[in-house]
C-alpha positions as CSV (number, residue, x, y, z in Angstrom):
1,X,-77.2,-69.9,32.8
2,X,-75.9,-71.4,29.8
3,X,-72.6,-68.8,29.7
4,X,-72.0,-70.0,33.3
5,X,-71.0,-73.3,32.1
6,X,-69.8,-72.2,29.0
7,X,-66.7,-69.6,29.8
8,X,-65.0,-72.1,32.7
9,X,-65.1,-74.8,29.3
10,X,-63.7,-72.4,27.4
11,X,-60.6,-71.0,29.7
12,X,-60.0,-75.3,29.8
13,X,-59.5,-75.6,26.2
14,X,-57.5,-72.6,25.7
15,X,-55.3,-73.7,28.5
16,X,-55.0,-76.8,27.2
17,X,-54.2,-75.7,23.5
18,X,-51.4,-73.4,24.9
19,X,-49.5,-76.0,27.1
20,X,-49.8,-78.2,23.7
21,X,-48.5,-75.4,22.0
22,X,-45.4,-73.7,24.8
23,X,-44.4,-76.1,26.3
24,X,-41.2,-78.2,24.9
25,X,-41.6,-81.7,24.3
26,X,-39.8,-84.2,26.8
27,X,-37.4,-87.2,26.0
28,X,-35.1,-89.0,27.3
29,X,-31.4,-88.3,27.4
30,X,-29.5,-90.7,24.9
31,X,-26.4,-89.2,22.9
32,X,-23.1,-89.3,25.0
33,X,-22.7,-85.6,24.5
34,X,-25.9,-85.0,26.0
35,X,-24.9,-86.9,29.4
36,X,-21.1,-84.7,28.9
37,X,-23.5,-81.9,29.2
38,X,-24.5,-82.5,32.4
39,X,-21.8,-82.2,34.1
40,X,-21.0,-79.2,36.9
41,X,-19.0,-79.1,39.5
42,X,-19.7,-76.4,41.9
43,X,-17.1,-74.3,44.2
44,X,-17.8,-75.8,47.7
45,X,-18.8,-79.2,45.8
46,X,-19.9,-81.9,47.9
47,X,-19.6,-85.5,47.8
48,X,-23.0,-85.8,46.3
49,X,-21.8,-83.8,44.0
50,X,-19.0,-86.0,42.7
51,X,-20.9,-89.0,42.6
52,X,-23.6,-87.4,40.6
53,X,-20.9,-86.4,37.9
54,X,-19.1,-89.5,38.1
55,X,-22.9,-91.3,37.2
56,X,-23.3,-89.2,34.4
57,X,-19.7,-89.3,33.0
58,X,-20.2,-93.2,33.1
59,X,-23.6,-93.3,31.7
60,X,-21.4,-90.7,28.6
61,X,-19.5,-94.0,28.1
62,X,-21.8,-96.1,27.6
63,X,-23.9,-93.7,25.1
64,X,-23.7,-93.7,21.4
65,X,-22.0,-90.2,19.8
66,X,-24.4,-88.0,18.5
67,X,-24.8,-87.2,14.7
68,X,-22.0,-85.4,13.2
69,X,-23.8,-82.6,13.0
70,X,-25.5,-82.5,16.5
71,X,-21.7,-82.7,17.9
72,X,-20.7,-80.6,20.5
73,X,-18.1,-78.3,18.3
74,X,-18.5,-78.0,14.1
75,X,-16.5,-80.7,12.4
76,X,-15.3,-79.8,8.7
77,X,-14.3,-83.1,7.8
78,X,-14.1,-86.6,8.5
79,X,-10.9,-87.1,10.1
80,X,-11.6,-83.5,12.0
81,X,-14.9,-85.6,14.0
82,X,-12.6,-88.8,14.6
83,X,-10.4,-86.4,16.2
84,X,-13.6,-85.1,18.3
85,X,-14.7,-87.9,19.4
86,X,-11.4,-88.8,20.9
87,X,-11.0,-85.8,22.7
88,X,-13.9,-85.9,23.9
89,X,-13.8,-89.3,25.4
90,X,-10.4,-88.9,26.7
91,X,-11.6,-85.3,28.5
92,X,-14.9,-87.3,30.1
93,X,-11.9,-90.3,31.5
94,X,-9.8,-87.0,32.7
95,X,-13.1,-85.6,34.4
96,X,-13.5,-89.1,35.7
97,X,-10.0,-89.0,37.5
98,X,-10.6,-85.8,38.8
99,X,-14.0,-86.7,40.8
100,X,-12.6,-89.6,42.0
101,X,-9.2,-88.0,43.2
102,X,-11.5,-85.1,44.8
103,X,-13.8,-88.0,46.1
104,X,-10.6,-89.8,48.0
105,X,-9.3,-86.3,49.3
106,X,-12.4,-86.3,51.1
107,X,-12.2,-89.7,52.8
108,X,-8.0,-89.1,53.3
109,X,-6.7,-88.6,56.1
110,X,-4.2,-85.7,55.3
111,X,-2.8,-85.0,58.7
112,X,-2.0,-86.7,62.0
113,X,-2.8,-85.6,65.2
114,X,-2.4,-87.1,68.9
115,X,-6.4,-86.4,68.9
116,X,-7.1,-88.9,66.0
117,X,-6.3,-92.0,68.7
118,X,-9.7,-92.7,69.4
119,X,-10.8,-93.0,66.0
120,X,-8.0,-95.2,64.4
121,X,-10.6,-97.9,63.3
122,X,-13.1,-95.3,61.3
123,X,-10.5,-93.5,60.3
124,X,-8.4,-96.8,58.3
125,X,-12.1,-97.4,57.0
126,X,-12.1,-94.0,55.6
127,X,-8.6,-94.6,54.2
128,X,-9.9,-97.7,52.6
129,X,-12.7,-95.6,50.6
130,X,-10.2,-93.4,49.8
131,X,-7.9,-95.8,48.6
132,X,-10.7,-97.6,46.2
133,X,-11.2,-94.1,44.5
134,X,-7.7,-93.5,43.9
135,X,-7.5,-96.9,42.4
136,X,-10.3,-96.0,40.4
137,X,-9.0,-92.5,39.6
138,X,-5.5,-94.4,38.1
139,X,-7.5,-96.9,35.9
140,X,-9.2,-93.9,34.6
141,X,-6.5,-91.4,34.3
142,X,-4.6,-94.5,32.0
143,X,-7.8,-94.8,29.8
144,X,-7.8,-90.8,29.5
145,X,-3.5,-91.6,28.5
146,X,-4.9,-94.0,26.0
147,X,-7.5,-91.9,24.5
148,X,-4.9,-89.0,24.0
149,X,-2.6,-91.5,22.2
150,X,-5.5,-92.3,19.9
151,X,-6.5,-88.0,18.9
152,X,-3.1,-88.1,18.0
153,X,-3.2,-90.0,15.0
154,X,-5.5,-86.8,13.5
155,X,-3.4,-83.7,15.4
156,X,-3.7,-81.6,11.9
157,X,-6.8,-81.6,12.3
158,X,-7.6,-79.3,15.6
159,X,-10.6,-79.5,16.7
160,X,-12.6,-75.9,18.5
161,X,-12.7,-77.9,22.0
162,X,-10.2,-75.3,23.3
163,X,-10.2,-77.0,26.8
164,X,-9.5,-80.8,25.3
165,X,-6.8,-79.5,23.2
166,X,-5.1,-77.9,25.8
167,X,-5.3,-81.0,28.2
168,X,-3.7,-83.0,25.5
169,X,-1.0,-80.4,25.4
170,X,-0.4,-80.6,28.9
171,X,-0.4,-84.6,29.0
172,X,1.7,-84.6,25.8
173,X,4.8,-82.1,28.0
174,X,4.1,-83.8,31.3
175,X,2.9,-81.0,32.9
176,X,-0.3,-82.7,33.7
177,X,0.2,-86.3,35.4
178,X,-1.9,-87.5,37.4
179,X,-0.6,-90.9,37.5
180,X,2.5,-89.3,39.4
181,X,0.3,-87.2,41.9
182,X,-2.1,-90.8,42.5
183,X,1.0,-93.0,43.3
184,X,2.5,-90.9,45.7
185,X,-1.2,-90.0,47.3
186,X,-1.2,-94.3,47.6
187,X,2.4,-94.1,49.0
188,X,1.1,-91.9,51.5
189,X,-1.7,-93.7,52.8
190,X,-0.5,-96.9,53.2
191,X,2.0,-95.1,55.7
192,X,-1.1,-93.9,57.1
193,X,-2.9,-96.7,57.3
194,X,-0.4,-98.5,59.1
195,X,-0.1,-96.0,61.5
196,X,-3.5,-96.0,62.7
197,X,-3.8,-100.4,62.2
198,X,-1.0,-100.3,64.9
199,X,-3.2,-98.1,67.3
200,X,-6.2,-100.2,66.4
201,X,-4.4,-102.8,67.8
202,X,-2.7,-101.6,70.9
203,X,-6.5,-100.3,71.9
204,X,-7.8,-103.9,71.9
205,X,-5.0,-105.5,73.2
């Protein structure tokens, strides 16, 4: 009788010492590398999916850098891991852009049709979402400028974030500039968003 009581006590323990044992230890997420790391962006993204990155790339600001030796990429030297963390501020601004700019393609309005009448009033309240992330995406885009500017006081020392260095490249020959592509997206709406105010108003009147 005793062993019947005995082996379910037994399988307890054991199960207990090996989730002890297995399973990794939980913490909470606190280095601005390790919020970086969450970032993904799939093909057919939705807008859930932007808004979740842009909370995470903002939460990355406001995080300490890790250790020097828990950074992302091996750093050789001192000014090699100022040159790092610069990048890699500047690419989570440029990620920022990018989510917002995808964010306000979403709410745009990108063409016209007779069709649309009807819905001139939610459609100029869409605009106006996707005006506020364009807005946002330019005041990021000049903080990503800025943070570019400031890796290159240390451009001997490159840096193995292949992807960084190569955005910096491309902002440095203007072949990436996303200010330019943001103005003329606002440019474009407000045309729009006259457009369908006017119809707004002839529907009411």
């Amino acid at each position: 009788m005793k062993h019947v009581f005995i082996l379910p006590l037994l399988i307890f323990v054991l199960c207990a010492i090996d989730k002890q044992i297995f399973e990794p230890a939980r913490r909470f997420l606190r280095y601005k590398e390790e919020f970086y790391r969450l970032y993904y962006l799939p093909s057919y993204y939705s807008n859930d999916d932007l808004l979740r990155n842009i909370g995470h790339l903002q939460t990355a600001l406001r995080a300490d850098f890790a250790p020097p030796l828990n950074a992302i990429v091996v750093c050789e030297n001192e000014n090699q891991y100022k040159r790092y963390r610069r990048l890699l501020v500047m690419h989570i601004y440029y990620l920022l852009t990018q989510n917002h700019v995808y964010l306000a393609a979403r709410f745009d309005k990108h063409e016209i049709r007779f069709y649309n009448t009807p819905y001139a009033e939610d459609i100029v309240k869409s605009l106006a979402y996707a005006r506020y992330n364009y807005e946002c995406a330019l005041n990021y885009w000049n903080e990503a400028v800025y943070w570019k500017n400031e890796a290159d006081a240390f451009r001997r020392e490159r840096v193995d974030l292949e992807f960084t260095e190569d955005i910096a490249w491309r902002m440095e020959n203007g072949e990436l500039d996303y200010r330019a592509v943001i103005e003329k997206k606002l440019e474009e709406l407000e045309n729009k968003k006259q457009y369908f105010s006017g119809l707004g108003k002839q529907r009411t009147e």
